[in-house]
N, C-alpha and C positions, 0 to 999 in steps of 0.2 A: 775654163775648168777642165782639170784631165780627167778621162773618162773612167778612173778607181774611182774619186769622188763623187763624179754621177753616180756611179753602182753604189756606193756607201748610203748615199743620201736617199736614194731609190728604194735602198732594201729598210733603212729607218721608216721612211713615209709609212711601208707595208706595213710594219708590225706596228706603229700606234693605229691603224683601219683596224688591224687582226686583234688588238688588244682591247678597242672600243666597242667591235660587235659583241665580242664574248663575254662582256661587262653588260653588255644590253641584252642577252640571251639571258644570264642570268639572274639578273634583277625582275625579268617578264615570269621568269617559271618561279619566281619565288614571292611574285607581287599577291598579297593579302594572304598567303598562308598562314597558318597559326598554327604550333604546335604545341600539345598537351603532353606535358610531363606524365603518362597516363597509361599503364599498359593496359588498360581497357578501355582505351578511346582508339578508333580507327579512321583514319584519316583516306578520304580521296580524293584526287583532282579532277573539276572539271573544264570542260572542253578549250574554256578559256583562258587558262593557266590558274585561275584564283582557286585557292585550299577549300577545301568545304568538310568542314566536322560531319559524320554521319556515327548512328548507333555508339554515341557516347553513353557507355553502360554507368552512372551517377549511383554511386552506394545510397542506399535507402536515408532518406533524413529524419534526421528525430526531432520533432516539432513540440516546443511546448505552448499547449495551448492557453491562453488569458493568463500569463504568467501570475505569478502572487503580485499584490498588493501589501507594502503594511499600513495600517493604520495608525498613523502619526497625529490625528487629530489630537488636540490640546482637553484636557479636563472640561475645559469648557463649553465642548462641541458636544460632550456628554451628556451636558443640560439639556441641548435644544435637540436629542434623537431620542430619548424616550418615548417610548408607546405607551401615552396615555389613555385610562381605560375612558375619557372624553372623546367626541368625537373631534378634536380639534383637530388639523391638517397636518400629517407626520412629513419631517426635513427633507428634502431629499439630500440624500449622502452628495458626497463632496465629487467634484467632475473626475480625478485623479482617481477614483476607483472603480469609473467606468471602463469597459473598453465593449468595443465594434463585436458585438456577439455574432452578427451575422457573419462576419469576416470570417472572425476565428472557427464559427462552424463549422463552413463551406472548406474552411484549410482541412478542419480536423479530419471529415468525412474522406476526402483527397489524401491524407494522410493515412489512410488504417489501411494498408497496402498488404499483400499477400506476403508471408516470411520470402527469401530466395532461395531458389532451390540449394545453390550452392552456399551452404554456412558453415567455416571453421569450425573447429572447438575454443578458439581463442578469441570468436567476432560473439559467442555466446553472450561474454560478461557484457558486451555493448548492449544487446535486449532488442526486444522487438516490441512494437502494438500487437499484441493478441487478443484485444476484443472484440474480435469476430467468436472468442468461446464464450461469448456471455448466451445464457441461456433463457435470460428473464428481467427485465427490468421493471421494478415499480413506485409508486408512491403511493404510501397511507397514513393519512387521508388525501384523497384526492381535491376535496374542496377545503380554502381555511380562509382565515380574515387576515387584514394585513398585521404582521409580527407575527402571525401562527409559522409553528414549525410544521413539517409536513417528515418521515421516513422514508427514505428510499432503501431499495432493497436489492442488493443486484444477487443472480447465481450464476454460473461458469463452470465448466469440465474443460473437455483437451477434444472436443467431437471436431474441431476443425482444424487443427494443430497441438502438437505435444506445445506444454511450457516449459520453458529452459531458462536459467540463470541470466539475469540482465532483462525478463520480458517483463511487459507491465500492461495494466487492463488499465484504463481511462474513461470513466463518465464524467462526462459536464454539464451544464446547464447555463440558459441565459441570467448572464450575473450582471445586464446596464439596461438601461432603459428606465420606463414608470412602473412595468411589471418585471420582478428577474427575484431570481433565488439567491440565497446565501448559505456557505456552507460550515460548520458550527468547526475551527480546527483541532482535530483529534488527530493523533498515531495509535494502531493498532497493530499488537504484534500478529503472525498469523503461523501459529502451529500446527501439528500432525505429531501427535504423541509423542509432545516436551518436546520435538526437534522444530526449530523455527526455520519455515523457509518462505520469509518474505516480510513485506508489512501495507498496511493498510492506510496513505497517510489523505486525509482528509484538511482540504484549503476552502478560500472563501469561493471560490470559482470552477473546483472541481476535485474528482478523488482519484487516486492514484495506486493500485496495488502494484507492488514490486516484489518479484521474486528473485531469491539469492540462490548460489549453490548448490546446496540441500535439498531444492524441488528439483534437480538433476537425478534423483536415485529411486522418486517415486514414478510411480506408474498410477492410470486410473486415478488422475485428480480432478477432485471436484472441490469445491469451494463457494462462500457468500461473504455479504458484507453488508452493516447495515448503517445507516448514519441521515443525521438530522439538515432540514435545511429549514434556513428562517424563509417566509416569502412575504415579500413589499410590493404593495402596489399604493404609487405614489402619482398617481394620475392629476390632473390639476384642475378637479372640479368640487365643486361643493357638494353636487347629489351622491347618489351611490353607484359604484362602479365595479364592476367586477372582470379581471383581464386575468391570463393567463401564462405561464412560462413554459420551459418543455426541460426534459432530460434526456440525455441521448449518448448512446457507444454500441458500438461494434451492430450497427443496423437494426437494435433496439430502441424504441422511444416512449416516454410516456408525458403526460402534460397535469399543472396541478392549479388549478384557479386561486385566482386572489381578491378577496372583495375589502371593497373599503365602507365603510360608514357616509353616510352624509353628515356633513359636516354643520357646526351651527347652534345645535343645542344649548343649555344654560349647564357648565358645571356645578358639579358638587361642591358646595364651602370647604372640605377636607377629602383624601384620599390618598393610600398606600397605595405602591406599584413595583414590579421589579424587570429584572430579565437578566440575560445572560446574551453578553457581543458574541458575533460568530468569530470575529479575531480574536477573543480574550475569554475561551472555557476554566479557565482558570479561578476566573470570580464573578460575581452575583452583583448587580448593581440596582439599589435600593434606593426609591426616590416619597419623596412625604412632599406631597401638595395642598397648599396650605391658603386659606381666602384665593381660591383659582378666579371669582370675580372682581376681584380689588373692590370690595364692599366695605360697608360699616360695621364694625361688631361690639358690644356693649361689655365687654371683657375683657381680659387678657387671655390667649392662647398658650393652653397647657397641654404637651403630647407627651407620650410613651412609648419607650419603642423595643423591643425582648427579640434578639438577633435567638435564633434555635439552633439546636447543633449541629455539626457539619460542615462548619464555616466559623471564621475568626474574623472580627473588624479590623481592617485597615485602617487606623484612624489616621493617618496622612491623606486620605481619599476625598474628605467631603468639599463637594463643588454646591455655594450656595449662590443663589440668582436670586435678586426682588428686584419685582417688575411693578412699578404704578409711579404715584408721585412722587417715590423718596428712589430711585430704580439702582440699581448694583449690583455687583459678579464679584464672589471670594472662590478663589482655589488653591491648594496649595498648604505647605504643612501649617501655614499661619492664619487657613481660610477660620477657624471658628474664634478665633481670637480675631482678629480684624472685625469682622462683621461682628460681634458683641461690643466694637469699639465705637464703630458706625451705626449700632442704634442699641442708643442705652437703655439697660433694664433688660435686655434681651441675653439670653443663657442658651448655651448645648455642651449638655452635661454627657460625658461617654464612661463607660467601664468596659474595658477591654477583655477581660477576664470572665465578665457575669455578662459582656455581649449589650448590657444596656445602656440605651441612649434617652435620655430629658432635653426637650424643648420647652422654652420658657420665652411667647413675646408681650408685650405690654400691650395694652389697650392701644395707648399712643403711636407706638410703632405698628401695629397691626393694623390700623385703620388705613383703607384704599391703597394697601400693598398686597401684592401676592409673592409669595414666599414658597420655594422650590429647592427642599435639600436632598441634597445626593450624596449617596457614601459609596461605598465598596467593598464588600465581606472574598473573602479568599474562601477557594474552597478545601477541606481536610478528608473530605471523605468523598473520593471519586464516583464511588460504586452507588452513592446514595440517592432515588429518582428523583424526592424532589428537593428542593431547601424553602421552610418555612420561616414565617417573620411575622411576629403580632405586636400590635398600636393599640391604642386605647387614645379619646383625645376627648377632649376638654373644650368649649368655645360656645358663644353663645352669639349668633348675627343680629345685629339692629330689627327690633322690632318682632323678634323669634322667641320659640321656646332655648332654653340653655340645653347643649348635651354634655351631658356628663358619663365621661368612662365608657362613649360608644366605642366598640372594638372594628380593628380596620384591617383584618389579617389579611396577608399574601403568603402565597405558595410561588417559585420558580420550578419548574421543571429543567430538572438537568437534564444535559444533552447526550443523546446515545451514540455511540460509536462500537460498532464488533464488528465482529466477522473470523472465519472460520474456515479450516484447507483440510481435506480427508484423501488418504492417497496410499496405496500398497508398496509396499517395501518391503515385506517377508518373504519368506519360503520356509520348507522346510526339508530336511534329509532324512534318510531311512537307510538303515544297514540291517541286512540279513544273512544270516550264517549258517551256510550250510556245510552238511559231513559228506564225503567219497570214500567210505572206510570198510564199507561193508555190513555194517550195525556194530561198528567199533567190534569186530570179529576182534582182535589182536590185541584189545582193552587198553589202546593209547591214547583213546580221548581222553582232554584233561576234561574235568570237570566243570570249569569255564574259560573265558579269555576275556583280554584288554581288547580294545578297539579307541582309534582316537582321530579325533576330529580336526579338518586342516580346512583354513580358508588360503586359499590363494601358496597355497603350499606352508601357511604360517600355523604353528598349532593352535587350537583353538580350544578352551577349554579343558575341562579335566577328562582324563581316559572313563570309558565307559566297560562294565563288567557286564557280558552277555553269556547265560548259564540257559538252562533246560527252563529254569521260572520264566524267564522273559521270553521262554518260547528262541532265545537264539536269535532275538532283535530287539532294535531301538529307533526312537526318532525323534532329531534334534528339530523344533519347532522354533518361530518368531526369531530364525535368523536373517541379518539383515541379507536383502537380494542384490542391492547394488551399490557401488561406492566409488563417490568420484566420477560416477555416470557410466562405469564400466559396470558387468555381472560380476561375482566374485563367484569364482571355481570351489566347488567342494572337491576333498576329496576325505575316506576313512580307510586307516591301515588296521593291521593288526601290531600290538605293543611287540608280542614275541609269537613268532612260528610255531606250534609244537613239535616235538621231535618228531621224527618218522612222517611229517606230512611237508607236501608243498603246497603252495596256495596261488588261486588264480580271483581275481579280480572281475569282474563283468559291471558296467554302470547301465540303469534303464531309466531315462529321468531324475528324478528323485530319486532313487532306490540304488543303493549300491548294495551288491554280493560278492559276500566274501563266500568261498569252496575253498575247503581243506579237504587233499586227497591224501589218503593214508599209500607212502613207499613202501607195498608189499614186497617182501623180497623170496624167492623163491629155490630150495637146493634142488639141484641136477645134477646126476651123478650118468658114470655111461662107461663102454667098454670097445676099445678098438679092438677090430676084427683084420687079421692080415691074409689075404689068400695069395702068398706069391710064392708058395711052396716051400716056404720056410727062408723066404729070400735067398732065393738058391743064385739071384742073378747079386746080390751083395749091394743093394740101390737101395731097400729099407731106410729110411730116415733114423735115426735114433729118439728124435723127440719129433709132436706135431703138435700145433695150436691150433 
């Protein structure tokens, strides 16, 4: 081999050694880095070449807490959740409507994090948790039986941060377990003099106020809300029991007990009942309990039923259940025909219009059944506390006196929901008008003048006439103070100058001053004197100014 090709082969060996280390250099200084698309993530390496993330600045997250639920359960699950005024053992709700309240707490509490310092104008419409301005939370009453509703009441101002467009105040409550609240769903709009700026919207798990836009231009807000929660305690004992929930936001809490019945007793032969779902404020659900013992009765069963106003029957709604020897479930538009198919002799007569319902069961069929009908009235009249419903019934039990026409009335109480936002947005301007004329020595004051009113340099309003009666002032009052979350600039001119004056301007706050100075003009007359001997030297000027 000639000694070029050694050299050739020599200097190839070197560059694959020179091109392997440099490949092994930098796969060592890049092993486990991670880089973040992120200009506020800063990255350092240490000692051992591996990346390590530090003081990754994570935008605030917006956490919803016990998301909604809907209630999908079927007509039939309507049957077996009424609160009977018996002490029998009420269902517990279906597992799909539970969730991990302690979890969700523990996140929520974690969650209600301070606004940051640094906030756009454009990161606003995103919002923040500001329940740290709540100033009061409660329930009343603080103790109820199980299906009582109980009111909570929150209030709020701006004492630890202003509110801005996109922020939202969040109370919750434990909504799973044996003891837990429910909350009735309402929206609430929430004004400050006809101007809406926000809403109040109430789920089964918790409430939510959100403000829009418009609470950008107030100042000084303060606000409340009030709304209903069902509470269940569904404990799994026969004695009595009485356990407890809590409600809680922005480092307020308050707690409201729930007692159950013992369980056991002998029902009533007949019995009216109602209520209102917290997923479904919209309507009233009305149930008639009928031989609740599956006894003997020496009659036939005759009821009456006068829906009241305020509410219209649903007559596709009724869900009828009999339970004993003969046992079966109608729901559905064909439930009252069906069940009249399925035990003859038997009637439910409706009028939609006059709201009346007739029940009619036989002797035959009424013996060792119990009979459970359920309808569902809509509601018409939102505003109205409560909705009323009277029965009257007819039945005579084996070996008893007969009743005839004993009356079986129920009341519902509808659910409340308000709440209310009070906040400053006014100002007012002041223009005053003064004279530099001397006491109008030279008689050119007019009599009065125009003046007119400008926001933001836009005119505003009609011109204003300020004379000697008004004293030579005015003051535009309940002008809006900000818009669009800026101040808006006043300013007041005058329409026309009067002749002979000029005019200066001065602003003090509120207060603008107009000065008209009257241009006095003054003659001066005068006489040049020449001492240069008659211009003897011929250097006199002809003219001087």
């Amino acid at each position: 081999m000639s000694n070029k090709s050694r050299h050739r082969r020599l200097l190839f060996m070197m560059g694959l050694v020179l091109f392997s280390l440099l490949g092994s250099i930098w796969i060592s200084s890049n092993n486990g880095m991670t880089v973040y698309a992120d200009s506020k993530t800063n990255i350092t390496q240490n000692g051992t070449g591996s990346g390590t993330v530090i003081n990754q600045q994570e935008e605030p997250q917006v956490s919803t807490v016990n998301s909604n639920t809907t209630d999908n359960t079927s007509s039939s699950d309507d049957q077996t959740s009424q609160k009977q005024v018996t002490n029998t053992e009420a269902q517990p709700r279906a597992p799909a409507e539970q969730n991990n309240t302690s979890m969700d707490r523990s996140m929520s509490s974690s969650m209600l994090s301070e606004r940051p310092n640094s906030v756009n104008n454009s990161s606003n419409s995103v919002g923040h948790d500001v329940s740290s301005n709540i100033t009061s939370l409660t329930a009343s009453p603080e103790s109820i039986n199980d299906g009582g509703k109980t009111t909570v009441r929150v209030n709020f101002d701006e004492h630890a941060q202003k509110i801005v467009s996109g922020d939202t105040i969040t109370v919750n409550w434990n909504n799973s377990g044996t003891v837990y609240g429910q909350g009735y769903q309402k929206n609430i709009d929430l004004n400050i003099r006809g101007v809406n700026v926000g809403t109040l919207s109430v789920t089964t798990n918790k409430a939510v106020f959100t403000f829009n836009s418009n609470i950008n231009d107030m100042e000084n807000v303060t606000g409340w809300g009030e709304f209903d929660l069902e509470g269940r305690n569904l404990a799994n004992t026969s004695d009595e029991n009485t356990g407890s929930f809590s409600i809680y936001s922005g480092g307020q809490q308050t707690y409201v007990s729930v007692k159950k019945g013992k369980t056991g007793s002998k029902s009533p032969f007949y019995y009216k009942t109602g209520d209102m779902l917290p997923s479904d404020t919209d309507h009233v659900r009305w149930f008639l309990n009928i031989n609740n013992e599956k006894g003997y009765v020496s009659d036939r069963i005759y009821i009456k039923d006068q829906i009241q106003p305020g509410q219209t029957l649903d007559k596709g709604s009724f869900d009828i259940t009999v339970d004993g020897y003969r046992p079966n479930h109608f729901y559905g538009s064909n439930a009252i025909e069906n069940f009249e198919s399925a035990y003859p002799g038997s009637s439910i007569t409706i009028n939609v219009s006059t709201g009346d319902i007739t029940v009619v069961i036989p002797q035959d069929q009424a013996q060792l059944n119990r009979f459970s009908i359920l309808y569902r009235t809509s509601v018409d009249d939102y505003n109205q506390p409560t909705f009323e419903n009277h029965s009257q019934a007819w039945y005579t039990e084996n070996n008893r006196p007969a009743v005839e026409g004993k009356e079986f009335d129920y009341s519902v109480s509808n659910v409340n929901a308000n709440g209310g936002v009070d906040g400053k947005n006014q100002t007012k301007v002041s223009v005053i008008k003064e004279w530099d004329d001397n006491n109008n020595s030279a008689r050119l004051r007019p009599d009065s003048i125009k003046v007119q009113l400008y926001a933001n340099g836009l005119l505003t309003g009609k011109a204003v006439t300020l004379n000697s009666a008004n004293n030579w002032q005015y003051t535009w009052s309940g002008l809006v103070k900000n818009a669009k979350g800026s101040r808006i600039a006043y300013t007041v001119k005058e329409v026309s100058i009067p002749n002979g004056y000029r005019s200066i301007t001065t602003v003090n706050g509120n207060d603008i001053v107009i000065k008209n100075i009257y241009n006095q003009t003054i003659n001066i007359s005068g006489t040049k004197t020449w001492n240069d001997n008659n211009n003897q030297d011929g250097i006199r000027p002809s003219s001087i100014t």
